[in-house]
MIDOSE-1310 file (N, C-alpha, C; in nm, 2 decimals, decimal comma, always signed):
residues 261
xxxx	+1,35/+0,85/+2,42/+1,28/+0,92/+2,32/+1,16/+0,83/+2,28; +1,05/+0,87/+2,27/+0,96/+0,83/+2,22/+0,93/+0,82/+2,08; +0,81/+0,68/+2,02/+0,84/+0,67/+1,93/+0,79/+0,74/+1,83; +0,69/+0,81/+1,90/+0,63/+0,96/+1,80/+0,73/+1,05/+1,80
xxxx	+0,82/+1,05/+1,85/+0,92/+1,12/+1,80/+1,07/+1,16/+1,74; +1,02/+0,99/+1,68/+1,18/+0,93/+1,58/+1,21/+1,00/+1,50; +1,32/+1,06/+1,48/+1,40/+1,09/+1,42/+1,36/+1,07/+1,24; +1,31/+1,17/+1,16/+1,27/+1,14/+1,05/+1,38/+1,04/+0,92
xxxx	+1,51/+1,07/+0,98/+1,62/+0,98/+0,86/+1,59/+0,89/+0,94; +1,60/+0,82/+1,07/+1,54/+0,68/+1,11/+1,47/+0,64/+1,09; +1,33/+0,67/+1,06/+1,21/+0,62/+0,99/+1,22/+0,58/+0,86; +1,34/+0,68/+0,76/+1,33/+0,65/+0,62/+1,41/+0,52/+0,61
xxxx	+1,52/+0,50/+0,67/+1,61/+0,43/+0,69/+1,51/+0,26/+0,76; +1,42/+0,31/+0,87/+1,33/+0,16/+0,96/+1,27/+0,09/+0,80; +1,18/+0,23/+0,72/+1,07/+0,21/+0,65/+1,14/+0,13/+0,51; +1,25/+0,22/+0,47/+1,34/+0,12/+0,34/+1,34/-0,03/+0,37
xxxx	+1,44/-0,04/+0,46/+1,45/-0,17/+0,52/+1,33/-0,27/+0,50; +1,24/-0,23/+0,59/+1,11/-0,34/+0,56/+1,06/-0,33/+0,40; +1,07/-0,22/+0,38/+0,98/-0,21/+0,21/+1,05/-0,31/+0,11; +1,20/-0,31/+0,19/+1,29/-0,42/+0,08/+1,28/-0,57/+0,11
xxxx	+1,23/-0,59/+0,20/+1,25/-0,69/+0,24/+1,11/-0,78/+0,22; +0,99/-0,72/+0,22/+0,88/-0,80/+0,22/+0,77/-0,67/+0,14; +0,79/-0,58/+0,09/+0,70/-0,49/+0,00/+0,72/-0,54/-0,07; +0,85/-0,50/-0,16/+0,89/-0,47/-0,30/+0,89/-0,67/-0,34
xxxx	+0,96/-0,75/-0,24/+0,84/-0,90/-0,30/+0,74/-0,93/-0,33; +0,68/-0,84/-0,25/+0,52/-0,91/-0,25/+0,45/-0,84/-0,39; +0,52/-0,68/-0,43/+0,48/-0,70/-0,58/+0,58/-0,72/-0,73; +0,67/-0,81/-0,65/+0,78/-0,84/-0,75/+0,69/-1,02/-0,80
xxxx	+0,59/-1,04/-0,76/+0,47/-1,17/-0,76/+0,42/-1,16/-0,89; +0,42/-1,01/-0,91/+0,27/-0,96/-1,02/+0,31/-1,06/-1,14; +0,40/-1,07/-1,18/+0,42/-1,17/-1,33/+0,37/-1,30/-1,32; +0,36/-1,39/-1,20/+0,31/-1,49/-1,17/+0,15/-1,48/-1,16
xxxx	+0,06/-1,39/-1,18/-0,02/-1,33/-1,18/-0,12/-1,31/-1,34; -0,02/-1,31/-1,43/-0,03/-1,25/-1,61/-0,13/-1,39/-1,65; -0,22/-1,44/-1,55/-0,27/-1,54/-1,67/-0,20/-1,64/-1,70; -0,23/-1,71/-1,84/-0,14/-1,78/-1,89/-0,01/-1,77/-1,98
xxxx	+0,06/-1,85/-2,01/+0,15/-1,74/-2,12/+0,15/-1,75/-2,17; +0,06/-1,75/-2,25/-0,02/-1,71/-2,40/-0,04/-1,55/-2,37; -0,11/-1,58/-2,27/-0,18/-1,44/-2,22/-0,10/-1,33/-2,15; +0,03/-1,40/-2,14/+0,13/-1,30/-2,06/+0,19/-1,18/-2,12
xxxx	+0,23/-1,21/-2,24/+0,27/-1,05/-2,33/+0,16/-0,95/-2,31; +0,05/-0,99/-2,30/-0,05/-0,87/-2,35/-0,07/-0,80/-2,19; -0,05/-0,89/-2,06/-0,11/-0,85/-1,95/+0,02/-0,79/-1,93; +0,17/-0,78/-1,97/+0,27/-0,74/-1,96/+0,27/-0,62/-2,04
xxxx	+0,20/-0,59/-2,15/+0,18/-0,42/-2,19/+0,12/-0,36/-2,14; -0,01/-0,37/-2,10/-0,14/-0,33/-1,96/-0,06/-0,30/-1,89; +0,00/-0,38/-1,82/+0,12/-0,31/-1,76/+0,16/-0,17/-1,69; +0,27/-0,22/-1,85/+0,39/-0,10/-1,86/+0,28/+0,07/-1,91
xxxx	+0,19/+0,02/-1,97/+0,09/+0,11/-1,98/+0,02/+0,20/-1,90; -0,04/+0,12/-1,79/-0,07/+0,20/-1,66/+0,06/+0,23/-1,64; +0,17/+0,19/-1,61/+0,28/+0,24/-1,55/+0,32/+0,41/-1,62; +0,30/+0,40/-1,75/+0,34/+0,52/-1,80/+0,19/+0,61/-1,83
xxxx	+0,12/+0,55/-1,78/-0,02/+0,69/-1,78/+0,00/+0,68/-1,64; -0,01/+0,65/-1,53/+0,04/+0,69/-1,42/+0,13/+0,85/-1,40; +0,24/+0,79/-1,43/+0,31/+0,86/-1,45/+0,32/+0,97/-1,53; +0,26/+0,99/-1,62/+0,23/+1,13/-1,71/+0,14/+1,17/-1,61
xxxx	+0,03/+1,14/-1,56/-0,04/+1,24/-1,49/+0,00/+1,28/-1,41; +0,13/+1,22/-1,34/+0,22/+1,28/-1,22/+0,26/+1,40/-1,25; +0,32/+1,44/-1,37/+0,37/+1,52/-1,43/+0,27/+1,64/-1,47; +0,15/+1,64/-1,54/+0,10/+1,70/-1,54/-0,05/+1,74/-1,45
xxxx	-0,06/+1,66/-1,36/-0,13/+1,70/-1,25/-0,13/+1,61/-1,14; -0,05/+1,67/-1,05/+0,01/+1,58/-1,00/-0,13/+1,57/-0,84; -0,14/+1,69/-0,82/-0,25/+1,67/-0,74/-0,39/+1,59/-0,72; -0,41/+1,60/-0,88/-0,55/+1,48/-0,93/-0,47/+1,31/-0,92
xxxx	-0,32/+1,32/-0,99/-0,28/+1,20/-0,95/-0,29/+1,14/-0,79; -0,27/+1,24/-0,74/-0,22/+1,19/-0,55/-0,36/+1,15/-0,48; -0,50/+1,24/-0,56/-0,59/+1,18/-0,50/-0,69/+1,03/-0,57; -0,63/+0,99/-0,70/-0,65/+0,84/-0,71/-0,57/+0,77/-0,70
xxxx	-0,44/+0,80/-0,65/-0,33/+0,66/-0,58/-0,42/+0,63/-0,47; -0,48/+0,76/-0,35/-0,46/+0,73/-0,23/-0,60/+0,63/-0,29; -0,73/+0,69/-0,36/-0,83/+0,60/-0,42/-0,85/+0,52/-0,43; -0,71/+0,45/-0,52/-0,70/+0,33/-0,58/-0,59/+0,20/-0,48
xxxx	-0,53/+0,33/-0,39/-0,46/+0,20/-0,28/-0,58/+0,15/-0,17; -0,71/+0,27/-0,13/-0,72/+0,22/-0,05/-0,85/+0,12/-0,06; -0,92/+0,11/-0,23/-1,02/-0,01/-0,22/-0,87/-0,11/-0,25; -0,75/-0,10/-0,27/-0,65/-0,23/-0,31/-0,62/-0,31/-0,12
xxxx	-0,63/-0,20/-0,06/-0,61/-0,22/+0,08/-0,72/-0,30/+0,13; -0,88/-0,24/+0,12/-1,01/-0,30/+0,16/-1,04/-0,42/+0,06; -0,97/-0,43/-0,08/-1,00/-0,57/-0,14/-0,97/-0,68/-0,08; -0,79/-0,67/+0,02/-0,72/-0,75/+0,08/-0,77/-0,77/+0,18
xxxx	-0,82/-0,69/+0,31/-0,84/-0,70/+0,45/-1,03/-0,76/+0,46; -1,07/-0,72/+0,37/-1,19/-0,76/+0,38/-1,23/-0,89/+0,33; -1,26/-1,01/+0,41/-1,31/-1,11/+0,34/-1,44/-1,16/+0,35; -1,50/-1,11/+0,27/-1,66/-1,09/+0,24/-1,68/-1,14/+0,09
xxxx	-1,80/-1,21/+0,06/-1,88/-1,25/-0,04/-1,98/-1,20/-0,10; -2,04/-1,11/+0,00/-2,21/-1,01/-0,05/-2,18/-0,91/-0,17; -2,26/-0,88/-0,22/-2,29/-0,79/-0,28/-2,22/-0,65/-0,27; -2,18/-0,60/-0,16/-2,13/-0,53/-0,09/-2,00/-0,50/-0,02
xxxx	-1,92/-0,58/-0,11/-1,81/-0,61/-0,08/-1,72/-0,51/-0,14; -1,76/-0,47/-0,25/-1,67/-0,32/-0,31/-1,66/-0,21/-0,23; -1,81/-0,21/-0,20/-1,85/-0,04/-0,14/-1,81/-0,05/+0,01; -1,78/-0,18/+0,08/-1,74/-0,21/+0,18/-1,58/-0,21/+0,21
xxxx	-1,48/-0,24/+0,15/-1,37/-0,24/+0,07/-1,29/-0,13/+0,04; -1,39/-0,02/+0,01/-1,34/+0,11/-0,03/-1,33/+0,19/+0,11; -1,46/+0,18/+0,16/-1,47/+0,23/+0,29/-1,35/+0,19/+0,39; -1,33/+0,08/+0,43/-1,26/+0,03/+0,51/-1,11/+0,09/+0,47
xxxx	-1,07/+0,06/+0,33/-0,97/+0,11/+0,31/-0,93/+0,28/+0,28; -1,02/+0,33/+0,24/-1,02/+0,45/+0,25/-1,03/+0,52/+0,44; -1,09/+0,46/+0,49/-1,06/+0,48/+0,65/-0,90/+0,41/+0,72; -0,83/+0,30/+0,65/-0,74/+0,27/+0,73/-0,65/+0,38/+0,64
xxxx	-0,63/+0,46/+0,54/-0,56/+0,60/+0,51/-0,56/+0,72/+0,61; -0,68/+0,74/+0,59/-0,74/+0,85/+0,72/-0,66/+0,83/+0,87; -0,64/+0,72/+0,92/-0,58/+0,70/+1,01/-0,41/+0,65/+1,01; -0,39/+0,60/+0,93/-0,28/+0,57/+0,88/-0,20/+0,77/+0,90
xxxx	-0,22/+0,84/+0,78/-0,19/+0,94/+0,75/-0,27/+1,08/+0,86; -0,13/+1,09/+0,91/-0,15/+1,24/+1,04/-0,10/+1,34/+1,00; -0,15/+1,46/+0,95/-0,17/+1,56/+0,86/-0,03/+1,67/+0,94; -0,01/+1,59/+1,08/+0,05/+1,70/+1,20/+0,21/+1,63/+1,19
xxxx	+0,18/+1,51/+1,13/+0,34/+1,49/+1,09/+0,43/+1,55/+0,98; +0,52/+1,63/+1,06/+0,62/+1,70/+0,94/+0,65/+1,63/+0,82; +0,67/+1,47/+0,82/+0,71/+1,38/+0,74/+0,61/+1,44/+0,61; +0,47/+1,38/+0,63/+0,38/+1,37/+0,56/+0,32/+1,51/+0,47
xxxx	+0,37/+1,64/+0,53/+0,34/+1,77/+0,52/+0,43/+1,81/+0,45; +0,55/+1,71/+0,43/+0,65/+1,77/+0,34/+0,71/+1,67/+0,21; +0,61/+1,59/+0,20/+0,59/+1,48/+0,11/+0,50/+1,55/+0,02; +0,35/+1,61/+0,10/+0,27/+1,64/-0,01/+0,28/+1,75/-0,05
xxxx	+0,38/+1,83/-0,02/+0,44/+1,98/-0,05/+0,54/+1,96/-0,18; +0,61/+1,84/-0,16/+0,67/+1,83/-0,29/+0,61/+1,77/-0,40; +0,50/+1,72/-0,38/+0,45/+1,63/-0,46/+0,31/+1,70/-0,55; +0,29/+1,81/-0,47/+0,15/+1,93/-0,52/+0,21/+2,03/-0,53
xxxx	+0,31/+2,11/-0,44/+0,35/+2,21/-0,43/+0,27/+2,28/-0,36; +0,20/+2,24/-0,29/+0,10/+2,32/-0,23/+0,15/+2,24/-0,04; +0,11/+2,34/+0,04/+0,13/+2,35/+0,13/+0,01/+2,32/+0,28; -0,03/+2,22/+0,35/-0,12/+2,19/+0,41/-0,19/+2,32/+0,46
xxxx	-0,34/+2,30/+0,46/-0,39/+2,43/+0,53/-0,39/+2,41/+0,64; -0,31/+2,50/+0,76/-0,34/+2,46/+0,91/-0,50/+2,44/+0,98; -0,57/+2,51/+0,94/-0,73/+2,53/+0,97/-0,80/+2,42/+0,96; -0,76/+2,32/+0,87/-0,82/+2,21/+0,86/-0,79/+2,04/+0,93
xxxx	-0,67/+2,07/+0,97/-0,61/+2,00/+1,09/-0,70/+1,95/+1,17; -0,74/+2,08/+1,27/-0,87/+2,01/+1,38/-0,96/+1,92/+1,35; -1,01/+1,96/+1,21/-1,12/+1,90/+1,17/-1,08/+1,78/+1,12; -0,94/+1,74/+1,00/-0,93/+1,61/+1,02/-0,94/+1,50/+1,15
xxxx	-0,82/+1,58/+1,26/-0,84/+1,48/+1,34/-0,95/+1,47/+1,39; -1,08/+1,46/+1,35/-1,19/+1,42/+1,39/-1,23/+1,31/+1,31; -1,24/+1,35/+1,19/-1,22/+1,27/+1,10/-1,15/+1,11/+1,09; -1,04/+1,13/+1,16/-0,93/+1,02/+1,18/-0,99/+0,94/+1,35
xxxx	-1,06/+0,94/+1,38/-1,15/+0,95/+1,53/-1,20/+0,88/+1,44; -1,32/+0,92/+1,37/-1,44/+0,83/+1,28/-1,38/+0,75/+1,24; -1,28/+0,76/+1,13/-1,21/+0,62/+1,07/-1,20/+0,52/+1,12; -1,11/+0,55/+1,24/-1,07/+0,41/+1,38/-1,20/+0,35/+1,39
xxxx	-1,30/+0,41/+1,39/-1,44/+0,34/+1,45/-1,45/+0,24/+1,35; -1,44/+0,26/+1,19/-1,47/+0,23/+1,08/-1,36/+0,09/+1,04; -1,24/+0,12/+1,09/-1,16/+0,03/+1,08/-1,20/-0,09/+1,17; -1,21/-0,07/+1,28/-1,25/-0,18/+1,36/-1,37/-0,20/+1,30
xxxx	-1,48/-0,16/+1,30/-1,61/-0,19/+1,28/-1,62/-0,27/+1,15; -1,61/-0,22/+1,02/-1,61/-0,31/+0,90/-1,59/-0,42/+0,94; -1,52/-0,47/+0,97/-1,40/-0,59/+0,93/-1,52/-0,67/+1,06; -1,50/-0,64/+1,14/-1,61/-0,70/+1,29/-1,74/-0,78/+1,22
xxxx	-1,80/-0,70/+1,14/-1,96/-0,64/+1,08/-1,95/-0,70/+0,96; -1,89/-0,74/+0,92/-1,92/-0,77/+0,81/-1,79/-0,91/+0,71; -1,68/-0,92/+0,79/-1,58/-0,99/+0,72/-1,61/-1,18/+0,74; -1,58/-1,23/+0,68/-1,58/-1,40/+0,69/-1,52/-1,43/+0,78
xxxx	-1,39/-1,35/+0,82/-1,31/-1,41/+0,94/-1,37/-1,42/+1,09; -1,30/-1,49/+1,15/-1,36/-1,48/+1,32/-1,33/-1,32/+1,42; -1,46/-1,32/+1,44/-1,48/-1,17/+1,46/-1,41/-1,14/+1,57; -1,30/-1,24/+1,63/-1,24/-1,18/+1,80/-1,09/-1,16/+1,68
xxxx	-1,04/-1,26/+1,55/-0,94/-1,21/+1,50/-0,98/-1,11/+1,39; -1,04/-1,07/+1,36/-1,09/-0,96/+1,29/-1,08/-0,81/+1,39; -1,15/-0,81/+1,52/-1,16/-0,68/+1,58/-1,02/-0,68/+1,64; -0,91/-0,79/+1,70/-0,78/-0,80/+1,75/-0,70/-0,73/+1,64
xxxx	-0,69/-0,76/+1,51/-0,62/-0,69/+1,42/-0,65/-0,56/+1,37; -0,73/-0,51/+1,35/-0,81/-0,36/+1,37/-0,73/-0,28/+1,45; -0,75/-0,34/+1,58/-0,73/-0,26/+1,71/-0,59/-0,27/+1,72; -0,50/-0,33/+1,68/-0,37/-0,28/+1,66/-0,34/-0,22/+1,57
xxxx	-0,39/-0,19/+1,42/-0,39/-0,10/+1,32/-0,39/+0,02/+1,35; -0,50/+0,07/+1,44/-0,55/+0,18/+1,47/-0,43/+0,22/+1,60; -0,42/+0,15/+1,68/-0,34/+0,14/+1,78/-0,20/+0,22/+1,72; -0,10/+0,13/+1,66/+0,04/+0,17/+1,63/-0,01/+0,29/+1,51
xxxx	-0,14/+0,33/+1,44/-0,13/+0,45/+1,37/-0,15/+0,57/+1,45; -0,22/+0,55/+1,56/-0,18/+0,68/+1,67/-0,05/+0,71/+1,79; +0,04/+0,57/+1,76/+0,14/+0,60/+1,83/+0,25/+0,63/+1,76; +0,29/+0,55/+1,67/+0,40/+0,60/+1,58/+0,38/+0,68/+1,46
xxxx	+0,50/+0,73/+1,40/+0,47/+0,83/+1,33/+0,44/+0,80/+1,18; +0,35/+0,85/+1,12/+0,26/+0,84/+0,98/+0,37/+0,73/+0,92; +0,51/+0,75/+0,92/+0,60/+0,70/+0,77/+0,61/+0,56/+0,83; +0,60/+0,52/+0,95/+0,61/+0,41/+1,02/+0,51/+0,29/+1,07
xxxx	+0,43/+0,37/+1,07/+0,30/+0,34/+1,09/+0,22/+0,25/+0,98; +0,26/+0,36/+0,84/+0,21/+0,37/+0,69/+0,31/+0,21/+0,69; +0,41/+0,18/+0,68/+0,54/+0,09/+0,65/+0,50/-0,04/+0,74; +0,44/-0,01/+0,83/+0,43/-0,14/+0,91/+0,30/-0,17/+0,86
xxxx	+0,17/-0,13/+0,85/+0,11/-0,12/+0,77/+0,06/-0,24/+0,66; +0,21/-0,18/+0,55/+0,17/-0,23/+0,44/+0,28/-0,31/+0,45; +0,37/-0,33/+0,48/+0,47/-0,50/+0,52/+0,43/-0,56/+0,61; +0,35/-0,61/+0,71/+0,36/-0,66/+0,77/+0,20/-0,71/+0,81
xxxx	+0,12/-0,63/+0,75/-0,05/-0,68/+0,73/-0,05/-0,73/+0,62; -0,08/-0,55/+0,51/-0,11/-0,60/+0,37/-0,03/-0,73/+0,30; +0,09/-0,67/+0,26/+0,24/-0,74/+0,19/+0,23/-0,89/+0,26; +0,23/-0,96/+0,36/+0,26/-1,05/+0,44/+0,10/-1,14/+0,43
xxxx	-0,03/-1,05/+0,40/-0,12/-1,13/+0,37/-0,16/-1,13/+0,25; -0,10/-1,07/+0,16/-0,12/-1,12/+0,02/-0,01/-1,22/-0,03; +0,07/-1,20/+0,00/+0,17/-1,32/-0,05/+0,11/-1,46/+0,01; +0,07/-1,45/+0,18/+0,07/-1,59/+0,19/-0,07/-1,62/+0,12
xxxx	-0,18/-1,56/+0,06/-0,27/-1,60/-0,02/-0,26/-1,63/-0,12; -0,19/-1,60/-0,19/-0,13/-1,58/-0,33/-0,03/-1,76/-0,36; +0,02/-1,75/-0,22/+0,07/-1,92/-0,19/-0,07/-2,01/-0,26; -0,17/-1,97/-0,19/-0,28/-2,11/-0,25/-0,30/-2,08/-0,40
xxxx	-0,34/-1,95/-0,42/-0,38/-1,93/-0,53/-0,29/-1,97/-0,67; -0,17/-1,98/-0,69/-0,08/-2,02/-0,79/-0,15/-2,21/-0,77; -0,14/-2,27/-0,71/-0,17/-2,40/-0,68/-0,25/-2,40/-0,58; -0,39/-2,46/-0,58/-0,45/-2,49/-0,52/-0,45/-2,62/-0,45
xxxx	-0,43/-2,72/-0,51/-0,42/-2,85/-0,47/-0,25/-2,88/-0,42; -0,18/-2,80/-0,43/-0,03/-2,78/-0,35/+0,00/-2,69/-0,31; -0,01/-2,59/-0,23/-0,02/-2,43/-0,20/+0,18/-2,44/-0,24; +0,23/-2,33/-0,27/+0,34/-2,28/-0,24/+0,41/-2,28/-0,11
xxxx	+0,57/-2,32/-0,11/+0,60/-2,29/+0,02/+0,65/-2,14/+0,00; +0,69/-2,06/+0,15/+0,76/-1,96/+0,15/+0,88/-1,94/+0,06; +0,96/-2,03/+0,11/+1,06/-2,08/+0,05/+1,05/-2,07/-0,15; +0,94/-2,08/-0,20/+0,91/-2,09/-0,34/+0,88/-1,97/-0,38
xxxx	+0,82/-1,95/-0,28/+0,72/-1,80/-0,30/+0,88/-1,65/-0,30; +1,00/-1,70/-0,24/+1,05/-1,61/-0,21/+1,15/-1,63/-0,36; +1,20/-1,72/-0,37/+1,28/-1,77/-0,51/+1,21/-1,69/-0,66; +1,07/-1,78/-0,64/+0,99/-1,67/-0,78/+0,98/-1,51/-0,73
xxxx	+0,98/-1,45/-0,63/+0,98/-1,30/-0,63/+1,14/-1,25/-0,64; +1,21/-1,34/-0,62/+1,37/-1,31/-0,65/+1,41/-1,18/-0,74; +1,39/-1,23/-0,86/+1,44/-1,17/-1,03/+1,40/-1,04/-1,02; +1,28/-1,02/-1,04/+1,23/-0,88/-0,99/+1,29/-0,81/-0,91
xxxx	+1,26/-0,88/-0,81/+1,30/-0,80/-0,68/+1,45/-0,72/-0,73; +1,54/-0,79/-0,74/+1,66/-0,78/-0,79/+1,67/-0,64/-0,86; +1,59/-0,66/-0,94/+1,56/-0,54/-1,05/+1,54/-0,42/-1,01; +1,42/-0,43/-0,90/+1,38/-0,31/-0,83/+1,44/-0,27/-0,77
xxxx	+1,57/-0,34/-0,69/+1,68/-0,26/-0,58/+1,78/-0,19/-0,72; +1,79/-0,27/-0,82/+1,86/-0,21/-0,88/+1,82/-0,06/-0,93; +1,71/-0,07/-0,97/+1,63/+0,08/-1,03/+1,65/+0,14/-0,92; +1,56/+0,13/-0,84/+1,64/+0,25/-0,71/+1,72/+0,29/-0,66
xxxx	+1,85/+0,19/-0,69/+1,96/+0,27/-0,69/+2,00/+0,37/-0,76; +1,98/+0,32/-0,92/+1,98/+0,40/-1,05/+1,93/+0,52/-1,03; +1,79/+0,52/-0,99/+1,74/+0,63/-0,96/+1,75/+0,73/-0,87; +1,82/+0,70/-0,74/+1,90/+0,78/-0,67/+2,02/+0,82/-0,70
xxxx	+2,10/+0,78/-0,76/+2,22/+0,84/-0,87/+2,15/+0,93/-0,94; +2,04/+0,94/-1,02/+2,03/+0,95/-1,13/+1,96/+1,11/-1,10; +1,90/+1,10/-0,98/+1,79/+1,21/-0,95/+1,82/+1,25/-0,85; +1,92/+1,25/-0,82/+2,04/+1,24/-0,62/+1,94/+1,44/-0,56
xxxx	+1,93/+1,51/-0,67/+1,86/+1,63/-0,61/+1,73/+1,61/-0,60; +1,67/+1,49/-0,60/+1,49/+1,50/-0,59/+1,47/+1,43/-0,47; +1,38/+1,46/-0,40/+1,31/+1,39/-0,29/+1,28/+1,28/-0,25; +1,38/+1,19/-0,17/+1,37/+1,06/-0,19/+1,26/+1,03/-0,16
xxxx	+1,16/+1,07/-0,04/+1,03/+0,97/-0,02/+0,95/+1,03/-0,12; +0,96/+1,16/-0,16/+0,85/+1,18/-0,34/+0,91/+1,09/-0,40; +1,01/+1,07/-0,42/+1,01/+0,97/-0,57/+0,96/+0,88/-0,53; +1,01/+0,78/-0,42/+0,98/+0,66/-0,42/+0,83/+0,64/-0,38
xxxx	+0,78/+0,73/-0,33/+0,59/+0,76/-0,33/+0,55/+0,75/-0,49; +0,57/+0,81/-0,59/+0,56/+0,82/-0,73/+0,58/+0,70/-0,81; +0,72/+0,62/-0,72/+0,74/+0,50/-0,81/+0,62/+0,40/-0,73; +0,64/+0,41/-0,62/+0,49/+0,29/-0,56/+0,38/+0,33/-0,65
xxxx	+0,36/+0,44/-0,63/+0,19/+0,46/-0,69/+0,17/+0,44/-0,81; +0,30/+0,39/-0,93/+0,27/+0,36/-1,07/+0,27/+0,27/-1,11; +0,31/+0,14/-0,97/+0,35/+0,03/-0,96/+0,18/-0,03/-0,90; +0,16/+0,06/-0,79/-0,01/+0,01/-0,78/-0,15/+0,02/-0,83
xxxx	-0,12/+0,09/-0,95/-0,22/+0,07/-1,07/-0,25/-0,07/-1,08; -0,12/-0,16/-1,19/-0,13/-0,28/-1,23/-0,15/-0,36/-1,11; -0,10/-0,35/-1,06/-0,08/-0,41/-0,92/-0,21/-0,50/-0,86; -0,25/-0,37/-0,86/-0,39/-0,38/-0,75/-0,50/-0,47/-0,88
xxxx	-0,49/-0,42/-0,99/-0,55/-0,52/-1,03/-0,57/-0,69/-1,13; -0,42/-0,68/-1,09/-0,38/-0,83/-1,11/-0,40/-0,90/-0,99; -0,39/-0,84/-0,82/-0,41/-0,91/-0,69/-0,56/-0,93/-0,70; -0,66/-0,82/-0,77/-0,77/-0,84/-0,71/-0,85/-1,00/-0,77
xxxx	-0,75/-1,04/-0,85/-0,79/-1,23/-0,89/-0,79/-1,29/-0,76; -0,65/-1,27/-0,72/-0,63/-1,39/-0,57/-0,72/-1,37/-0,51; -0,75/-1,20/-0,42/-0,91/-1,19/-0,35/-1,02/-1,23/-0,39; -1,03/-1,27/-0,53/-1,16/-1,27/-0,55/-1,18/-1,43/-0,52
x	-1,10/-1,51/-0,54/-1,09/-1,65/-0,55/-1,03/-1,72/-0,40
């Protein structure tokens, strides 16, 4: 069997696995993040704040919410992959990341068509299909190209990493694709940045880095358990899409320190 054609409870079951293992660390960090601790109570209501305006908008429009998660993940995605200094570094940022979505996300996967059915209630229009995957054509170009054209890195490991991005999101399926993605690019190169940035003059070992994301972490397998007890009739990958995206409000803008520095 082929891998575009895994079995949808295998993918949920591939995608958990990794999300636990190096996701849900890499923003179980964000407290190490709060500033000083003087400054920590306040950056810890900001927070819980986005977390619950997030979340109300989920509630009452859930469709305006779905299109500033994807918004707001994908300059959080182009903040991280792009290492650039110019001027142009936002509008470049958004692009990139808003293109590795586009291709990330295949509109022809059942997974994905039945995520945003629960999540809008609305139902993909077939007619527009063709025309995305054209669209998702242009992206790949975009993904590679940014990062080549424009990033600080060396441009043979810049277009190498592209071109497997693009690569495993046209072979495997959206939920896997999306999961490898963001554990094993994003997740795996924010944490090891985030090593220097707590100490500079001593970077973090892994080893430290994984002990401080511990507690949290902890927490979050627990909530999700809770929350599958609790909500056992609601759609596990809606929920846990709803709980990421309330989680990458603050998120994204407590990491965008480490990038920027």
């Amino acid at each position: 069997m082929g891998l575009g054609a895994a079995p949808t409870d295998i993918g949920i079951i591939v995608s958990g696995i990794l999300i636990a293992i190096l996701g849900i660390p890499h923003g179980s960090l964000d407290l190490h993040l709060m500033s000083t601790r003087r400054q920590r109570l306040r950056e810890l209501v900001i927070y819980i704040i986005c977390i619950g305006f997030v979340l109300s908008i989920w509630l009452t429009l859930p469709t305006l919410m779905l299109a500033l998660f994807l918004i707001n993940s994908a300059w959080h995605f182009g903040d991280c992959d792009i290492r650039a200094r110019h001027v142009l570094k936002p509008a470049l940022a958004l692009a990139y990341g808003m293109s590795v979505l586009m291709v990330l996300i295949d509109l022809r996967d059942p997974t994905i068509s039945g995520i945003l059915y629960t999540l809008t209630g609305s139902a993909i229009d077939a007619s527009v299909i063709p025309y995305y995957s054209v669209v998702r054509l242009l992206s790949s170009a975009l993904v590679i190209g940014i990062p080549v054209l424009s990033s600080d890195e060396q441009m043979r490991w810049s277009f190498l990493k592209s071109t497997i991005i693009v690569a495993v999101a046209m072979i495997a399926p959206s939920l896997i694709a999306f999961t490898w993605y963001f554990v094993f690019v994003h997740s795996w190169t924010s944490m090891d940045r985030l090593r220097y940035h707590v100490n500079v003059s001593k970077p973090w070992t892994w080893r430290m880095l994984i002990a401080a994301a511990a507690p949290l972490s902890l927490v979050t397998y627990l909530g999700i358990a809770l929350g599958y007890i609790v909500f056992s009739g609601v759609d596990i990958l809606a929920m846990l899409f709803i709980a990421l995206s309330a989680l990458t409000v603050p998120h994204s803008r407590l990491f965008h320190r480490v990038y920027r520095s």
